[in-house]
C-alpha positions in Angstrom: -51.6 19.1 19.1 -52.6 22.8 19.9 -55.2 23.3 23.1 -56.9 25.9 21.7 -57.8 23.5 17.9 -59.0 20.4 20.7 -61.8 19.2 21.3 -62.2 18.6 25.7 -62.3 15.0 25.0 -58.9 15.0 23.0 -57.6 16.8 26.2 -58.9 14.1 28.1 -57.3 11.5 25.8 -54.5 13.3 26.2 -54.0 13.8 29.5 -54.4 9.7 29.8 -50.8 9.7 28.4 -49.6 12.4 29.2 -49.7 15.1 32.0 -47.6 17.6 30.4 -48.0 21.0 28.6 -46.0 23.4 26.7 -47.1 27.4 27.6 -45.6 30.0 25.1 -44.9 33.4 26.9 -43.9 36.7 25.5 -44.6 40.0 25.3 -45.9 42.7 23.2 -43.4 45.5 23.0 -41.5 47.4 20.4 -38.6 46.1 18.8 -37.2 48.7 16.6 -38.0 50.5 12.9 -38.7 46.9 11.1 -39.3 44.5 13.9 -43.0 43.5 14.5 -44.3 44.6 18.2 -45.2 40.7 18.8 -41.6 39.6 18.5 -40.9 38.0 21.7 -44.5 36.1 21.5 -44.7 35.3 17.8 -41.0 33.5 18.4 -42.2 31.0 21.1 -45.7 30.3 19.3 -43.9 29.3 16.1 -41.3 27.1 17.2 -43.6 25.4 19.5 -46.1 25.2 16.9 -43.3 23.8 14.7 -42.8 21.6 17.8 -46.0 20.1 17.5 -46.5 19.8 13.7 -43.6 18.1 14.0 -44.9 15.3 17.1 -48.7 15.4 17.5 -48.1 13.3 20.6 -47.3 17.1 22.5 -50.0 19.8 23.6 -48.7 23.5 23.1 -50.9 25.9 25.2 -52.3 29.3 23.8 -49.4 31.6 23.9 -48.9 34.6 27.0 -48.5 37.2 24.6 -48.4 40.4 27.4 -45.8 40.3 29.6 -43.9 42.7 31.9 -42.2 45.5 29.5 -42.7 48.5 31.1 -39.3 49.7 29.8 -40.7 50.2 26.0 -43.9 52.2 27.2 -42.3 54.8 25.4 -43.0 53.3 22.5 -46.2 53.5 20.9 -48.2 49.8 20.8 -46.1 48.4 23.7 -48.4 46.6 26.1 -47.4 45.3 29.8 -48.3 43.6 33.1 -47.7 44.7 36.7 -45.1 42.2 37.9 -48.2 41.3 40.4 -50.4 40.8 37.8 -48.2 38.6 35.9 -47.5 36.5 38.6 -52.0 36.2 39.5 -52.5 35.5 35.9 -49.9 32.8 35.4 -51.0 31.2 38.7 -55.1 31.3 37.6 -53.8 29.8 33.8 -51.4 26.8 35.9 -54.5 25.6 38.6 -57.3 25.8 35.4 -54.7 23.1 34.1 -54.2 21.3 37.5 -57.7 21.0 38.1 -57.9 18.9 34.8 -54.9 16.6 36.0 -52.1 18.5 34.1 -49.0 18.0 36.7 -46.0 19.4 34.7 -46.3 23.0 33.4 -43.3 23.6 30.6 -43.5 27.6 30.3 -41.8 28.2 26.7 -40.6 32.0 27.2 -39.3 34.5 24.2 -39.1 37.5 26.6 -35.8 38.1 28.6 -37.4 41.1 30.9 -40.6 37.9 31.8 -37.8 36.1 33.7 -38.0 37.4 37.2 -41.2 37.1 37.2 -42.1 33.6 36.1 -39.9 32.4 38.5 -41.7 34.4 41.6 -44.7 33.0 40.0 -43.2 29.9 40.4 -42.2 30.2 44.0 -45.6 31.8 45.1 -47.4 28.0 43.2 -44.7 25.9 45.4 -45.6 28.1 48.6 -48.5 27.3 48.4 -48.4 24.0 48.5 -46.1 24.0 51.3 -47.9 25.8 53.5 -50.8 23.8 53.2 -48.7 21.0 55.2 -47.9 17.3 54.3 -51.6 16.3 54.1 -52.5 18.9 51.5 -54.7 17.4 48.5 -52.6 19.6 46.0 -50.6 17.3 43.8 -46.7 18.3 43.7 -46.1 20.5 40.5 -43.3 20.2 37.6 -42.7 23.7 36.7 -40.0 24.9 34.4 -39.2 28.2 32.3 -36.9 27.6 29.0 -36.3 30.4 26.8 -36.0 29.8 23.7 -32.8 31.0 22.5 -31.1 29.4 25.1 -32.2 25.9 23.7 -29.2 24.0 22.8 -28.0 24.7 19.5 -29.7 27.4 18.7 -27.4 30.9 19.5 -24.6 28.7 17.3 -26.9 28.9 14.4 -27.7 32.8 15.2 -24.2 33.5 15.2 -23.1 31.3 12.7 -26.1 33.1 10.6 -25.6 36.3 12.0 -21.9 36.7 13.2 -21.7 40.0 13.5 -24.1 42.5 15.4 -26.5 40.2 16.7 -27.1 43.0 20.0 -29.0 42.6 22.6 -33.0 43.8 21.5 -34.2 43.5 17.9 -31.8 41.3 17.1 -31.9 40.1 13.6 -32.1 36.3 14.6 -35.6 37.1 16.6 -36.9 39.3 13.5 -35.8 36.7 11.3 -38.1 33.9 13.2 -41.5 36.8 13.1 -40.2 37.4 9.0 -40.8 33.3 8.7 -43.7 33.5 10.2 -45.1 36.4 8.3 -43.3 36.8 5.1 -46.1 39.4 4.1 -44.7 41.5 7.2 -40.6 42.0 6.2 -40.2 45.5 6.5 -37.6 47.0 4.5 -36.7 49.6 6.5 -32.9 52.0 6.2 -31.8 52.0 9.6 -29.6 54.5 10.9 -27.4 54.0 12.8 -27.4 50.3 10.8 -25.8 49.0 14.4 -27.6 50.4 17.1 -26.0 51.3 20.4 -25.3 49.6 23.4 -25.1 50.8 26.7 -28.1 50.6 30.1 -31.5 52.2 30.7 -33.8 52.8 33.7 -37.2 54.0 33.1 -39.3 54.0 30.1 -38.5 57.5 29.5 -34.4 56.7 30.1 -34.8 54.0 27.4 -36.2 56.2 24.7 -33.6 58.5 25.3 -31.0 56.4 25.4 -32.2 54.0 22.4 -34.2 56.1 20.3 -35.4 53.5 17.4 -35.7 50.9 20.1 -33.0 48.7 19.1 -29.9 47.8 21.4 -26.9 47.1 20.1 -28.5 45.5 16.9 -28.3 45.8 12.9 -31.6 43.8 12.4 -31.3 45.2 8.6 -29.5 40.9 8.3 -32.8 39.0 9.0 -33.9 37.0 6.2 -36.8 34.7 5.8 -34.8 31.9 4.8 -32.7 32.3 8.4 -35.6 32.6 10.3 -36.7 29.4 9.2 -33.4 27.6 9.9 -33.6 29.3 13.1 -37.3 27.9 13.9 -36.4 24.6 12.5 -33.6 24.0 15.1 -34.9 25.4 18.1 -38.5 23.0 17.2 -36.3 20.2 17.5 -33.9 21.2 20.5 -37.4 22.1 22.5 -38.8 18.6 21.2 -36.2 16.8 22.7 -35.8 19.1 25.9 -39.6 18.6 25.9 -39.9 15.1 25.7 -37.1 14.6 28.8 -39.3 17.1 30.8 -42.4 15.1 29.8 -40.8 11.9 31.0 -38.8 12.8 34.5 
C-alpha cells in the first residue's frame, strides 16, 4: 500500500490496524560516469515498493529524495539540504503523521552521508517530548533509521554478486538496483580508471579533486539488471520481515 496511490479513508482503515509507516530517504547526488543522480533515493523507493507489492497489509510513505550531500556540489545536478533544514523537514513530515495517529515512524534510508542527521532529527522529536513533562498530550514515538544495505542478507548477495571492487560510492550493487528499476537508463559507459580510487575528501571542491568521475573506490562497469533485481528481491523481503517486527514491538 503506497500513501501517495490512497485514498484518506484507506489511511484511516489503515491506521485502525496499524500505526506504522515505512519513509524512504535518499538523496539526489552524483554517482559517477553511468550511475543515475537519484541513486541513493531510487534504491529505498524500489525495495520498499517491492516491499509492499509484495504485503499490501504495509504503508510505504513518499520517498525523501534530497538529503544532505553537500560533498558532490561539485558535480553538476547534485541537490542538498542544510543539516538544519533536514532535520525541520523530517520533523514537519513525522507530526503531519502523528497528528493522524501514526505512532511508529520506520525511516528506510539509501544515503550513508543522511545518517547523522536523521538521528539529530530524531533526538530534537524525543526532546521534545521530554521537555514538555510527564503530563504532555504527545504520544511516545517509535522512530528507527535502517539503511538499506545493511538489512540482513543483503551485502552477502552484493559480494557474492560483485566480489570484487564493490567501493565505497557508485558501487555497482546500488547502480544495479536504479538499472532494475530503469532498464531504459543502463548507461554503457568506458570508465577509466575501471576501479576508481580510494582515499578521504573534505569539501566539495576537495572531492572533485580527489575523485574526479565521482566514484570511490568502485568499478560500477559490473552492474547488471539481472543483479539489481536479485539485490531488490532480497533486501524487499529482509525489510519485510525487519518491518513487520518493528510494526509489532
Amino acid at each position: 500500500m503506497l500513501l501517495a496511490l490512497s485514498t484518506w479513508c484507506d489511511v484511516e482503515a489503515y491506521l485502525e490496524r496499524s500505526k506504522a509507516i515505512i519513509l524512504p530517504i535518499g538523496s539526489m547526488e552524483q554517482h559517477g560516469p553511468n550511475g543515475l543522480i537519484g541513486t541513493d533515493a531510487i534504491c529505498p523507493e524500489v525495495i520498499a515498493a517491492e516491499a509492499a507489492a509484495e504485503d499490501p497489509d504495509i504503508l510505504v510513505g513518499p520517498t525523501f529524495s534530497v538529503g544532505c550531500a553537500q560533498h558532490h556540489l561539485a558535480f553538476p545536478g547534485t541537490m542538498t539540504l542544510r543539516p538544519s533544514t533536514m532535520i525541520a523537514a523530517i520533523m514537519d513530515w513525522t507530526h503531519s503523521l502523528r497528528r493522524h495517529g501514526f505512532e511508529r515512524f520506520y525511516w528506510f534510508n539509501g544515503h550513508g552521508g543522511n545518517v547523522a542527521t536523521i538521528a539529530a532529527a530524531f533526538a530534537e522529536i524525543h526532546a521534545e517530548r521530554s521537555l514538555a513533562g510527564p503530563d504532555t498530550p504527545l504520544t511516545q514515538l517509535s522512530l528507527r533509521q535502517r539503511n538499506w544495505w545493511e538489512l540482513p542478507s543483503v551485502m552477502e548477495t552484493c559480494r557474492r554478486l560483485h566480489p570484487r571492487n564493490e567501493g565505497a560510492h557508485a558501487t555497482p550493487s546500488e547502480v544495479a538496483v536504479t538499472y532494475a528499476a530503469y532498464p531504459d537508463q543502463v548507461r554503457d559507459v568506458v570508465l577509466e580508471p575501471r576501479v576508481a580510487p580510494m582515499g578521504s575528501f573534505g569539501d566539495a571542491q576537495d572531492y572533485r579533486a580527489t575523485f574526479p568521475d565521482g566514484r570511490i573506490g568502485s568499478d560500477p562497469s559490473q552492474a547488471t539488471v539481472e543483479n539489481g533485481r536479485e539485490i531488490i528481491q532480497t533486501a524487499a523481503q529482509a525489510l519485510l520481515a525487519d518491518f513487520r517486527n518493528f510494526a509489532d514491538a
